[in-house]
PyMOL Python script that loads the backbone (N, CA, C, O; Angstrom):
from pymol import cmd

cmd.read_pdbstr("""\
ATOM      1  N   UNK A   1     -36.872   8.558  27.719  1.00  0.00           N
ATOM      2  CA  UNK A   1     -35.530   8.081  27.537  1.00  0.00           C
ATOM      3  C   UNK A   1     -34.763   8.209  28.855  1.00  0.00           C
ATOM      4  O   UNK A   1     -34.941   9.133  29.649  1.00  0.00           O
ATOM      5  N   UNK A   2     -34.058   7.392  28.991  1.00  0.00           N
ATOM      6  CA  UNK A   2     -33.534   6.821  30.553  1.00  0.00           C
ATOM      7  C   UNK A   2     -31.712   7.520  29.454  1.00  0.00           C
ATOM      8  O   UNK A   2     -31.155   7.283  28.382  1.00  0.00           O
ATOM      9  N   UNK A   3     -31.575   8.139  30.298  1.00  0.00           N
ATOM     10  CA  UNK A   3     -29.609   8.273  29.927  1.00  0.00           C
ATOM     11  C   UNK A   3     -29.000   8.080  31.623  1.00  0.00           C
ATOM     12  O   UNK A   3     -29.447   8.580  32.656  1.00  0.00           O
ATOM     13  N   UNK A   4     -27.943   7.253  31.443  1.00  0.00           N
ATOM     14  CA  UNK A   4     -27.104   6.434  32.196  1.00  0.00           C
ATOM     15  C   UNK A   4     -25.374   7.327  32.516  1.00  0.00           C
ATOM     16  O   UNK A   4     -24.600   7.517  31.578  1.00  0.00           O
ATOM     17  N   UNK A   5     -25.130   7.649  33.573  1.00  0.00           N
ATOM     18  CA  UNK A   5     -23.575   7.714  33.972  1.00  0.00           C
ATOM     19  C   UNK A   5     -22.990   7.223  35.238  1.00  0.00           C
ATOM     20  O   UNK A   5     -23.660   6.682  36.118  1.00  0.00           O
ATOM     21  N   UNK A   6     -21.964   7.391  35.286  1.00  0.00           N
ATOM     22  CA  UNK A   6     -21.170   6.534  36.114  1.00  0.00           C
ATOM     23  C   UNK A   6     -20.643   7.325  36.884  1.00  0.00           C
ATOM     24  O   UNK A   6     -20.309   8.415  36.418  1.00  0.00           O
ATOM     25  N   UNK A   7     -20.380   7.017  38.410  1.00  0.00           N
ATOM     26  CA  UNK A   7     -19.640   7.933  39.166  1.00  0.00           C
ATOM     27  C   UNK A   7     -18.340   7.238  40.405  1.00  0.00           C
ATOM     28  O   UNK A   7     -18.877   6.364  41.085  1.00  0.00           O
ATOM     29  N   UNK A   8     -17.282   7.391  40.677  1.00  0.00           N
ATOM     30  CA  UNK A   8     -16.848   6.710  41.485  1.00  0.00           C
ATOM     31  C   UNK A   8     -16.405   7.621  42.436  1.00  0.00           C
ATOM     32  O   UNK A   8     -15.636   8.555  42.206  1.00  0.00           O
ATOM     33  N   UNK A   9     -17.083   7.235  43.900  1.00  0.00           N
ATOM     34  CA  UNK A   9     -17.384   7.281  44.779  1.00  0.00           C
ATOM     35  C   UNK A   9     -15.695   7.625  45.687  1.00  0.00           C
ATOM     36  O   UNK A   9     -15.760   8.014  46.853  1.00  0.00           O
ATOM     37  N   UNK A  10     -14.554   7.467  45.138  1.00  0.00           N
ATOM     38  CA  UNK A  10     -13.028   7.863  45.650  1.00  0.00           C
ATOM     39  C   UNK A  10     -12.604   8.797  44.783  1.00  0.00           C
ATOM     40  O   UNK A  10     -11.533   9.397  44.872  1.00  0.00           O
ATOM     41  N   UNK A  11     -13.426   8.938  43.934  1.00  0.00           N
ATOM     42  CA  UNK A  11     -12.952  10.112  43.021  1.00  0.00           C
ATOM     43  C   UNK A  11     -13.039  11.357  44.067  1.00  0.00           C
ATOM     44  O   UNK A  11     -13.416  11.349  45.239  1.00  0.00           O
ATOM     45  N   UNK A  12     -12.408  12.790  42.987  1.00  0.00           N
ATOM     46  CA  UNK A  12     -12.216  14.016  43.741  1.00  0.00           C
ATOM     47  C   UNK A  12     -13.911  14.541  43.261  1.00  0.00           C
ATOM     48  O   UNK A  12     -14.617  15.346  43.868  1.00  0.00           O
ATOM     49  N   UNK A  13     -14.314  13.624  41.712  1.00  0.00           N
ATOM     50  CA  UNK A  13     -15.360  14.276  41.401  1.00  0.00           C
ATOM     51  C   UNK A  13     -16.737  14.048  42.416  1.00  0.00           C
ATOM     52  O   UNK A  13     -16.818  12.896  42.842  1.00  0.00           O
ATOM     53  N   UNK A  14     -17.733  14.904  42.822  1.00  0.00           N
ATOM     54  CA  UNK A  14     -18.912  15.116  44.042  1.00  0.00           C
ATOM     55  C   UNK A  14     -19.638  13.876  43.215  1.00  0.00           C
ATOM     56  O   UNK A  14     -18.976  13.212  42.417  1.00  0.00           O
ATOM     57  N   UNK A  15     -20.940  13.626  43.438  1.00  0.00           N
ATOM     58  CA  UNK A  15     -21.918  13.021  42.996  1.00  0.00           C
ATOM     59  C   UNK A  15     -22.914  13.770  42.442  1.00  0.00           C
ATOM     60  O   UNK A  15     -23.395  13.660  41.314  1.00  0.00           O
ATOM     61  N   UNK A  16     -23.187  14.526  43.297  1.00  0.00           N
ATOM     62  CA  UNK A  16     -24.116  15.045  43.246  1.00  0.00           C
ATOM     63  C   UNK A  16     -23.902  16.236  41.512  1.00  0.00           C
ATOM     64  O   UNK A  16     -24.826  16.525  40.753  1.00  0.00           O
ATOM     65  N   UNK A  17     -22.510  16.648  41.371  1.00  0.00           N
ATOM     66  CA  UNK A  17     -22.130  17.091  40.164  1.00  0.00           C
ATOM     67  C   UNK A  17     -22.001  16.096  38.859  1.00  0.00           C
ATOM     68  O   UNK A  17     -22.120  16.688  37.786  1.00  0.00           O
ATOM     69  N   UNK A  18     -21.887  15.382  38.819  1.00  0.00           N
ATOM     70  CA  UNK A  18     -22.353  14.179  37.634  1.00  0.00           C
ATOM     71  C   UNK A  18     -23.900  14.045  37.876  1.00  0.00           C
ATOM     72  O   UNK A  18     -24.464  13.187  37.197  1.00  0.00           O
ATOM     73  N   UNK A  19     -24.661  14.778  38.753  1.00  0.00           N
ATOM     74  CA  UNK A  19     -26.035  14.485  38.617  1.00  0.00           C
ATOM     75  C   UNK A  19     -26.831  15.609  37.999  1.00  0.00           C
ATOM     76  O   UNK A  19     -27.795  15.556  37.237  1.00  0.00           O
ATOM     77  N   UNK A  20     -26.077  16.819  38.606  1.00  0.00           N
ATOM     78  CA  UNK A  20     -26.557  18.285  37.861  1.00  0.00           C
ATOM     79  C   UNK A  20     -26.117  18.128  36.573  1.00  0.00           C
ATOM     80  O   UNK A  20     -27.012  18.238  35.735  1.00  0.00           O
ATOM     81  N   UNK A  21     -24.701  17.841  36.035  1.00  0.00           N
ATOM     82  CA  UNK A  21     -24.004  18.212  34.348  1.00  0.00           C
ATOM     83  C   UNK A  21     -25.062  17.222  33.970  1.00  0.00           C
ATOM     84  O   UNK A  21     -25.972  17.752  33.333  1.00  0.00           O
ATOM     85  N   UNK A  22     -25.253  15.529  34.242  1.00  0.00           N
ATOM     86  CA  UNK A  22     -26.558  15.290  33.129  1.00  0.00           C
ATOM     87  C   UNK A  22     -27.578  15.620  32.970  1.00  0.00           C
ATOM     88  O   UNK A  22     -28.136  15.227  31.945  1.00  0.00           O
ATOM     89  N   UNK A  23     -28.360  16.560  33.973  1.00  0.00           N
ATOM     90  CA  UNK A  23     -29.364  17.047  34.081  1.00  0.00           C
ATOM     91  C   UNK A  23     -29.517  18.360  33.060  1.00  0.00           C
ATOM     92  O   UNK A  23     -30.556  18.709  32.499  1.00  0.00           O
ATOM     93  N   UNK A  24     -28.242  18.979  32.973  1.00  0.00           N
ATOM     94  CA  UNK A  24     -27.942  20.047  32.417  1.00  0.00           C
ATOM     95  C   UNK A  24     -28.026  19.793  30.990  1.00  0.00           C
ATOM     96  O   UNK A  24     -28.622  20.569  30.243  1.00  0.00           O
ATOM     97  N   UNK A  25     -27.266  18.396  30.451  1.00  0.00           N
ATOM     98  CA  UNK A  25     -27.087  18.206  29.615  1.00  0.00           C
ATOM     99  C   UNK A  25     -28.529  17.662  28.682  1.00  0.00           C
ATOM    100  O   UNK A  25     -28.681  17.830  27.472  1.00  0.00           O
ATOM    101  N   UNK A  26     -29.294  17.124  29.428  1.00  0.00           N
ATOM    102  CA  UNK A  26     -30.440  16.652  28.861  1.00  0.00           C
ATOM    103  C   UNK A  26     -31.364  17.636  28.970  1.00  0.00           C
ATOM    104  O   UNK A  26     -32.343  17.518  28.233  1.00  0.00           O
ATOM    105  N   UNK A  27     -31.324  18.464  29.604  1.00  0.00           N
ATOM    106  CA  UNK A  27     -32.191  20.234  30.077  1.00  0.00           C
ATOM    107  C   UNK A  27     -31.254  21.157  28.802  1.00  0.00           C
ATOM    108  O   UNK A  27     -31.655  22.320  28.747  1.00  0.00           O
ATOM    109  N   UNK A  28     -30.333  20.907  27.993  1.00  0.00           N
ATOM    110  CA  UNK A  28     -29.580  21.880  27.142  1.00  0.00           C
ATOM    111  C   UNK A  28     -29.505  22.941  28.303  1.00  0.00           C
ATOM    112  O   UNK A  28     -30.029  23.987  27.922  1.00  0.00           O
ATOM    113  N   UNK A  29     -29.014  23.025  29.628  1.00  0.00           N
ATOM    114  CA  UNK A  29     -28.852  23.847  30.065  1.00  0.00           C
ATOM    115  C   UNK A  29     -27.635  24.543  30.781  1.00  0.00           C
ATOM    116  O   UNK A  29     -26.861  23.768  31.343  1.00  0.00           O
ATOM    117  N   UNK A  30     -27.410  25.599  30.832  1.00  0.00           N
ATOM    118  CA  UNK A  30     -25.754  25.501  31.563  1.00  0.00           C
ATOM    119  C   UNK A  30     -26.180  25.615  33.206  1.00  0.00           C
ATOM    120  O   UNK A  30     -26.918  26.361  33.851  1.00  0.00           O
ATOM    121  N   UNK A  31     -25.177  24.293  33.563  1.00  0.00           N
ATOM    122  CA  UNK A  31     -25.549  24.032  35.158  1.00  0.00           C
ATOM    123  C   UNK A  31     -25.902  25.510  36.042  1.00  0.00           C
ATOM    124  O   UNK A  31     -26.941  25.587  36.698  1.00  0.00           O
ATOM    125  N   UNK A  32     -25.076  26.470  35.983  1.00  0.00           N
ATOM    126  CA  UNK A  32     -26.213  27.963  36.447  1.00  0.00           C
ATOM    127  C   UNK A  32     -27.327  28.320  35.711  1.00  0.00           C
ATOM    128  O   UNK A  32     -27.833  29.368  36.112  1.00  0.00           O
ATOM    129  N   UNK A  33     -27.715  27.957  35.047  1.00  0.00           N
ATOM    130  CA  UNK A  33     -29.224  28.254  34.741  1.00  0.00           C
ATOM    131  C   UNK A  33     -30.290  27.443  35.548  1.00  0.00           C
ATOM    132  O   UNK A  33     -31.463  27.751  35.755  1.00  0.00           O
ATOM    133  N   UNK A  34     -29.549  26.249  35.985  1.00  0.00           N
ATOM    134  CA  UNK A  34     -30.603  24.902  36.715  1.00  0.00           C
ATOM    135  C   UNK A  34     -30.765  25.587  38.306  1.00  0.00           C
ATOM    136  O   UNK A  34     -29.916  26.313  38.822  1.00  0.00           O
ATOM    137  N   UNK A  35     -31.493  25.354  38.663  1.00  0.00           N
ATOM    138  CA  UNK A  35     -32.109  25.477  40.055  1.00  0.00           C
ATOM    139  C   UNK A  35     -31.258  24.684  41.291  1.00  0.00           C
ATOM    140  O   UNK A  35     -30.536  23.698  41.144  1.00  0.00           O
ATOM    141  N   UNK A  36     -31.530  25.339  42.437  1.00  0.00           N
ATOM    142  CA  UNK A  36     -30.406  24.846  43.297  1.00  0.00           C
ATOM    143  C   UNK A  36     -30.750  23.296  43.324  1.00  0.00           C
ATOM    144  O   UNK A  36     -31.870  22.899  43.003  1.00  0.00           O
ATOM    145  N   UNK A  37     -29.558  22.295  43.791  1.00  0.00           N
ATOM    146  CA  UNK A  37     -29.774  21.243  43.851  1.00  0.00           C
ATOM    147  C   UNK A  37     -30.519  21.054  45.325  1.00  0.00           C
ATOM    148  O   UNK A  37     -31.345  20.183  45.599  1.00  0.00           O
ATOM    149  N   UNK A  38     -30.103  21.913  46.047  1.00  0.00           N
ATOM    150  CA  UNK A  38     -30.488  21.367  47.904  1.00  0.00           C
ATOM    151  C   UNK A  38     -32.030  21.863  47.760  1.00  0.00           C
ATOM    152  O   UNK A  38     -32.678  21.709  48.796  1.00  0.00           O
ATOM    153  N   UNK A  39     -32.865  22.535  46.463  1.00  0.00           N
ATOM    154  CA  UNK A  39     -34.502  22.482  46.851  1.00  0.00           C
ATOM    155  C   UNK A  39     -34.789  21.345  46.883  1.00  0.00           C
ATOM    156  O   UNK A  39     -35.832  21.039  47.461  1.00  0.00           O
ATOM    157  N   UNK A  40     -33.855  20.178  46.190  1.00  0.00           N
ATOM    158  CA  UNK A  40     -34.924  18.923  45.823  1.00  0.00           C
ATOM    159  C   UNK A  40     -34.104  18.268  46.767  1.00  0.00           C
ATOM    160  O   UNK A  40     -34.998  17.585  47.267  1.00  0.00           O
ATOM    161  N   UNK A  41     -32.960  17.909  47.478  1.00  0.00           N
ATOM    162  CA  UNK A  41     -32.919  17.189  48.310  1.00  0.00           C
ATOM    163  C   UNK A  41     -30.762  17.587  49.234  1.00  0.00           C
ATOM    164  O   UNK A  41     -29.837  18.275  48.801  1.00  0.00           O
ATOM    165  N   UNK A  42     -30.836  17.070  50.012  1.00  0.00           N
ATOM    166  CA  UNK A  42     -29.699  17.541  50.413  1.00  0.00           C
ATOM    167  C   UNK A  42     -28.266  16.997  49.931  1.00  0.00           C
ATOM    168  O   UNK A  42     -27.751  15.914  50.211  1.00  0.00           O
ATOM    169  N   UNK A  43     -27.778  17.996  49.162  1.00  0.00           N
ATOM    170  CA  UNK A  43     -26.246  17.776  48.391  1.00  0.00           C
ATOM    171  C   UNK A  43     -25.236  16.521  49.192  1.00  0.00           C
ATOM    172  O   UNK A  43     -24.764  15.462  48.779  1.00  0.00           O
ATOM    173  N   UNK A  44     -25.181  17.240  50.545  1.00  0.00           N
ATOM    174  CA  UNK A  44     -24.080  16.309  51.691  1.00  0.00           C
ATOM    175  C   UNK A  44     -24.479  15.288  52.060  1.00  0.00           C
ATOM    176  O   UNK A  44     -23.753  14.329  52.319  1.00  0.00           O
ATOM    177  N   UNK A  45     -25.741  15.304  52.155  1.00  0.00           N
ATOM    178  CA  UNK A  45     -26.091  13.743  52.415  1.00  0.00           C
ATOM    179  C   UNK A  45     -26.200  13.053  51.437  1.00  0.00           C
ATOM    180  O   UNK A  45     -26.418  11.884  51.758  1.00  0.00           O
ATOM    181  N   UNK A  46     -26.161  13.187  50.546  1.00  0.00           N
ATOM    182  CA  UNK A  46     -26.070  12.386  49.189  1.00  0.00           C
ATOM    183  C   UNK A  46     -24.703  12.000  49.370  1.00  0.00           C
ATOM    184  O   UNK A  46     -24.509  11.046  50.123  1.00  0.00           O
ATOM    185  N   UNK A  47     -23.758  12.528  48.853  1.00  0.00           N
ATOM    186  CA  UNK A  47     -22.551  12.207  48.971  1.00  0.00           C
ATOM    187  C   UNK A  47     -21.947  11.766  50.217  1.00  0.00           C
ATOM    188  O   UNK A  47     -20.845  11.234  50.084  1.00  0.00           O
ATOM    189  N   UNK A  48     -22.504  11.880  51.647  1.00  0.00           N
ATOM    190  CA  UNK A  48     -22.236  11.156  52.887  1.00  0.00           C
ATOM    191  C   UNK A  48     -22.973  10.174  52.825  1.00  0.00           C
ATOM    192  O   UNK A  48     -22.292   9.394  53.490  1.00  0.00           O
ATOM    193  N   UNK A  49     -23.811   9.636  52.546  1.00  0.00           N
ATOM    194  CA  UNK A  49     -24.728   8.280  51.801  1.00  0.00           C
ATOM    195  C   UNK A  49     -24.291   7.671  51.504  1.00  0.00           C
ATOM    196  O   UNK A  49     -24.262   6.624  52.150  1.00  0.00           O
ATOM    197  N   UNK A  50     -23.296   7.816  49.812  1.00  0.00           N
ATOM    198  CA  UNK A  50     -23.012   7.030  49.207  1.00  0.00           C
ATOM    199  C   UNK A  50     -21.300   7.053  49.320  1.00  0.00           C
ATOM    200  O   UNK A  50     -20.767   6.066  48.814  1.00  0.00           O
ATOM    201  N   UNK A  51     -20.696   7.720  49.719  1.00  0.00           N
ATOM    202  CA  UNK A  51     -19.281   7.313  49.896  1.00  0.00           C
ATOM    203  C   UNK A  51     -18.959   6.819  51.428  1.00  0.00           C
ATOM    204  O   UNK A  51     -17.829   6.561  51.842  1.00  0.00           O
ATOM    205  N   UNK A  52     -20.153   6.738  52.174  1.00  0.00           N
ATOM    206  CA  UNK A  52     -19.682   5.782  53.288  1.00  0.00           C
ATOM    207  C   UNK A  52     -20.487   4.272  53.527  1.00  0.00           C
ATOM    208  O   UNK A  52     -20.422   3.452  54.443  1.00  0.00           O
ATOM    209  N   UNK A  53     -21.231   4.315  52.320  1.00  0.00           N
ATOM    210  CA  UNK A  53     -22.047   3.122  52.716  1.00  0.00           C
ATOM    211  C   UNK A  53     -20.931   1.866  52.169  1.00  0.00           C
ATOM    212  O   UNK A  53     -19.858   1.978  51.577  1.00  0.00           O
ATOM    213  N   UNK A  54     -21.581   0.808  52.577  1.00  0.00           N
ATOM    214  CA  UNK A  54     -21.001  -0.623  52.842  1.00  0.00           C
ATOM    215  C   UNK A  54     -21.820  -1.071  51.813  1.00  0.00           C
ATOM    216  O   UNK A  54     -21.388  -2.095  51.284  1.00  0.00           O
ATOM    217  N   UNK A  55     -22.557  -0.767  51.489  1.00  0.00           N
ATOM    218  CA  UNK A  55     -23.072  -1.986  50.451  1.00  0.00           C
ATOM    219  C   UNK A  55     -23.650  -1.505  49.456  1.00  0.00           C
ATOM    220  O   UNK A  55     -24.214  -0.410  49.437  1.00  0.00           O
ATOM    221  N   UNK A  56     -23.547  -2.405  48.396  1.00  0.00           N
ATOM    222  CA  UNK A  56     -23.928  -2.471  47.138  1.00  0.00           C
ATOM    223  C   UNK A  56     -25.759  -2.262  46.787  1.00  0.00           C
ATOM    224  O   UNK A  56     -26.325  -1.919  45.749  1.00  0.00           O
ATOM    225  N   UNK A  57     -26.225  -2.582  47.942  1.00  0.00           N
ATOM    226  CA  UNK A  57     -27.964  -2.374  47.550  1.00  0.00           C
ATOM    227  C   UNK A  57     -28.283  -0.985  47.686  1.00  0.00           C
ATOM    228  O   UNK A  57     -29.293  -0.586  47.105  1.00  0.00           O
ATOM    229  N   UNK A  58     -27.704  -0.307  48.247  1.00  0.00           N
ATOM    230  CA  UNK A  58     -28.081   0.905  48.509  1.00  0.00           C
ATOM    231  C   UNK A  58     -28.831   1.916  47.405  1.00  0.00           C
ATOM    232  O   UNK A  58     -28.023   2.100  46.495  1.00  0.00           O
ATOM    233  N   UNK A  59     -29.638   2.384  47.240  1.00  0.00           N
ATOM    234  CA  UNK A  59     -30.608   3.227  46.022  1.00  0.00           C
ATOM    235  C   UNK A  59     -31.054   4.112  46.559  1.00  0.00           C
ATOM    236  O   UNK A  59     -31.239   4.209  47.772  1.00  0.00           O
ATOM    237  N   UNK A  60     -31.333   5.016  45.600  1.00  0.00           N
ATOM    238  CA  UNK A  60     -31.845   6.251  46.217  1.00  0.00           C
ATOM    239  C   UNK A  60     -32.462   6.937  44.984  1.00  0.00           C
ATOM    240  O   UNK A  60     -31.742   7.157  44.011  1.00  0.00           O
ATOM    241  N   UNK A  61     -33.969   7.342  44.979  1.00  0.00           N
ATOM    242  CA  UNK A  61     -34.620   7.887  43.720  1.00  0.00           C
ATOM    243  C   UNK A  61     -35.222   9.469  44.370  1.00  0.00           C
ATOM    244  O   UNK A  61     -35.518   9.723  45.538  1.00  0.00           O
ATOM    245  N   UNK A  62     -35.271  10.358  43.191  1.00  0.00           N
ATOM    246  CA  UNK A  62     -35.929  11.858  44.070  1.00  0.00           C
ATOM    247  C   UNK A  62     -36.151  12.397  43.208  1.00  0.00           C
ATOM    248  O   UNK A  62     -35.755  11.602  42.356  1.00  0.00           O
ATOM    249  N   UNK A  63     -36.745  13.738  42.361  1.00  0.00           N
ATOM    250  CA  UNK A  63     -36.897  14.330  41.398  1.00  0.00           C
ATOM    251  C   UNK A  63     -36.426  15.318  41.490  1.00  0.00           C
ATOM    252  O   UNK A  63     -36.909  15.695  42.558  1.00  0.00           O
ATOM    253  N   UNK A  64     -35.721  16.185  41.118  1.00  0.00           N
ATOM    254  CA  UNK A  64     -34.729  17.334  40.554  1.00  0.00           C
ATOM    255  C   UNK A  64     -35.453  17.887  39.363  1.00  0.00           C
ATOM    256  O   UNK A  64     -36.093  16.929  38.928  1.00  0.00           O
ATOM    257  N   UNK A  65     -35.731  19.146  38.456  1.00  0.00           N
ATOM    258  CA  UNK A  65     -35.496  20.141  37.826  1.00  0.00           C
ATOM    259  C   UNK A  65     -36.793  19.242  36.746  1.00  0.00           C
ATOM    260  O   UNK A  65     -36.548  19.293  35.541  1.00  0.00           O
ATOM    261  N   UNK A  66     -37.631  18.742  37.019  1.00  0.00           N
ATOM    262  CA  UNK A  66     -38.648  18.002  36.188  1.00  0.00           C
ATOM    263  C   UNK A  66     -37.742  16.498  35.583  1.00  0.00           C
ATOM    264  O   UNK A  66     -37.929  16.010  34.468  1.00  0.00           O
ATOM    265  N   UNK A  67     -36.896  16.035  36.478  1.00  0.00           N
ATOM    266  CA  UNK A  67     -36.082  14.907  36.198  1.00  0.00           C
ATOM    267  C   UNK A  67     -36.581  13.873  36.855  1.00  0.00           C
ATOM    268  O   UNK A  67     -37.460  14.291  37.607  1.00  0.00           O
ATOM    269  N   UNK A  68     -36.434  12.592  36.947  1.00  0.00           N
ATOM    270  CA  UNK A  68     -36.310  11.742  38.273  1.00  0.00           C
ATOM    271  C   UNK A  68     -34.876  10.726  38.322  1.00  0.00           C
ATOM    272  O   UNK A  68     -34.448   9.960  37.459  1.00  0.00           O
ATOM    273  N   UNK A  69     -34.383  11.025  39.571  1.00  0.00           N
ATOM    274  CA  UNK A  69     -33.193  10.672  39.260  1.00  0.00           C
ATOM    275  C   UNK A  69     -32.745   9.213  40.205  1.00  0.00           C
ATOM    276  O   UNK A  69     -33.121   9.014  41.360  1.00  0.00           O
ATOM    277  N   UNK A  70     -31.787   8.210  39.332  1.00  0.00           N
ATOM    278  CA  UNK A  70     -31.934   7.063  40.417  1.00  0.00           C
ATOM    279  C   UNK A  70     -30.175   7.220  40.707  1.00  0.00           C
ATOM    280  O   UNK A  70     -29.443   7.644  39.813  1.00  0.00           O
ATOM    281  N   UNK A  71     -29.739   6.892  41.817  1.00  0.00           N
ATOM    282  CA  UNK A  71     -28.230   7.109  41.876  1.00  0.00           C
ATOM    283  C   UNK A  71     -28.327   5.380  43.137  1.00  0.00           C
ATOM    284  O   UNK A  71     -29.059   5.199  44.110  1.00  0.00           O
ATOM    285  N   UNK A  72     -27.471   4.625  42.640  1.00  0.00           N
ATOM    286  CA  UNK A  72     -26.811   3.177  43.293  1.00  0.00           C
ATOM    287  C   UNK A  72     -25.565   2.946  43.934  1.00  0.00           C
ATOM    288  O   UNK A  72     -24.456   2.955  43.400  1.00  0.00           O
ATOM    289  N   UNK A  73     -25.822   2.754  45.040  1.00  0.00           N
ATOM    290  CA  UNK A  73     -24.074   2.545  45.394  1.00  0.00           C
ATOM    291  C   UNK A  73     -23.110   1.487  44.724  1.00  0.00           C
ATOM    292  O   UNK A  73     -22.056   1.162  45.270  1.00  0.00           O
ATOM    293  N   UNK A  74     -23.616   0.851  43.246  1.00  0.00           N
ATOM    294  CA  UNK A  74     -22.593   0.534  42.241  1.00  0.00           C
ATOM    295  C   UNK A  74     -21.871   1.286  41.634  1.00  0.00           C
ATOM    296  O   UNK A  74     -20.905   0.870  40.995  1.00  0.00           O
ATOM    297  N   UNK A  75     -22.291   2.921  41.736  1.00  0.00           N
ATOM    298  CA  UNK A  75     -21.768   3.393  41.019  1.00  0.00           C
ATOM    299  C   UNK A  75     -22.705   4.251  39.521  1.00  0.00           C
ATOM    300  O   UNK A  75     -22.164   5.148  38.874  1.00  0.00           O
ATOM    301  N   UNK A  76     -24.126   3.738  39.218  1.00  0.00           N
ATOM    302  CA  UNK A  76     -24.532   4.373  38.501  1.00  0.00           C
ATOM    303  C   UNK A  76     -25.823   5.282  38.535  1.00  0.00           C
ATOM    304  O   UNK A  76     -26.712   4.869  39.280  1.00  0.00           O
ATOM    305  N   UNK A  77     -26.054   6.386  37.887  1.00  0.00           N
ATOM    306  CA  UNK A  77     -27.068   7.284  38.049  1.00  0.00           C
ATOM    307  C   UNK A  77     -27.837   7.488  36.946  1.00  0.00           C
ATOM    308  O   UNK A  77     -27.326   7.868  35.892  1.00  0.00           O
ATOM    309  N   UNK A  78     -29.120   7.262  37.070  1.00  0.00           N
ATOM    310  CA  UNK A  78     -29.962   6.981  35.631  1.00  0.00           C
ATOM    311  C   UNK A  78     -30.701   8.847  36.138  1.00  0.00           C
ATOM    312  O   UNK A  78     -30.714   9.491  37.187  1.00  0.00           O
ATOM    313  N   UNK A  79     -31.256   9.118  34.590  1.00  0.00           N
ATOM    314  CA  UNK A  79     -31.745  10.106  34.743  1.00  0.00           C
ATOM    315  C   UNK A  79     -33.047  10.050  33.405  1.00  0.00           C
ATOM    316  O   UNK A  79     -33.000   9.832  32.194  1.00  0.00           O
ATOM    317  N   UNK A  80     -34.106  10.359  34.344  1.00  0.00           N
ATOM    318  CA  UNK A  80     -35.553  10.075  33.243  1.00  0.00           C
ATOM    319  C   UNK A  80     -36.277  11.561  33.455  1.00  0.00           C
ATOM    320  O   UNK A  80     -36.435  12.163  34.517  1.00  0.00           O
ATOM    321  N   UNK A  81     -36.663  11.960  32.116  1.00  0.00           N
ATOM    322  CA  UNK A  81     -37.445  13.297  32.604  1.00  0.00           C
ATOM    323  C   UNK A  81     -38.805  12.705  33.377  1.00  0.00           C
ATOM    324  O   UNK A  81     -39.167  11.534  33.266  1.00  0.00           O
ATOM    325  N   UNK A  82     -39.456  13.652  34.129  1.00  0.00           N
ATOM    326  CA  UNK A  82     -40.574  12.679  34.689  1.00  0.00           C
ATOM    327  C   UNK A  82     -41.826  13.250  33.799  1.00  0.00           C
ATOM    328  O   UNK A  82     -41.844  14.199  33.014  1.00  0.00           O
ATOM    329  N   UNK A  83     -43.014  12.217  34.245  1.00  0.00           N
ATOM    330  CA  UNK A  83     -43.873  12.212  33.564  1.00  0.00           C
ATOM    331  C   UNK A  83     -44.809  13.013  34.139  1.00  0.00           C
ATOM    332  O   UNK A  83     -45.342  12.794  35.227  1.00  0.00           O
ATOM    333  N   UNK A  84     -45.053  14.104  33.295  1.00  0.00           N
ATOM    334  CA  UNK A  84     -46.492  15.209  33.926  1.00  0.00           C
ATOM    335  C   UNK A  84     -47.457  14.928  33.540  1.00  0.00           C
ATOM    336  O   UNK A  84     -48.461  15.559  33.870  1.00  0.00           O
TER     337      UNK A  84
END
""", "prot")
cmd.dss("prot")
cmd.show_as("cartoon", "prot")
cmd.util.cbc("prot")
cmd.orient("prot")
């Protein structure tokens, strides 16, 4: 099961935190129980990525906490547990 959220990129809210709470949320876990986000890839550059890019193609896929996660510079972040 693929679950879908939305993030906007002028908001005060991070990205990378709409990526942990669904992770959390589909893990039933409280975001301190989840593992740091910067083992699986770097927090600031995520969010320096996607709030300075110019364009709309931009994608970016990586796996987090047994997740795989897709985040678009439209604005949306899919989250699939991955397959072992």
């Amino acid at each position: 099961m693929v679950v879908t959220t939305q993030y906007d990129p002028h908001s005060e809210q991070t990205i990378v935190s709409r990526i942990v709470e669904t992770v959390s949320n589909l893990a039933e876990q409280e975001v301190e129980e989840l593992p740091p986000l910067y083992d699986s890839i770097d927090p600031e550059a995520v969010e320096r990525l996607f709030r300075q890019s110019e364009t709309q193609e931009l994608k970016l896929i990586f796996q987090y906490c047994g997740y795989t996660i897709w985040v678009n510079a439209t604005g949306t972040i899919a989250v699939e547990a991955s397959h072992q």
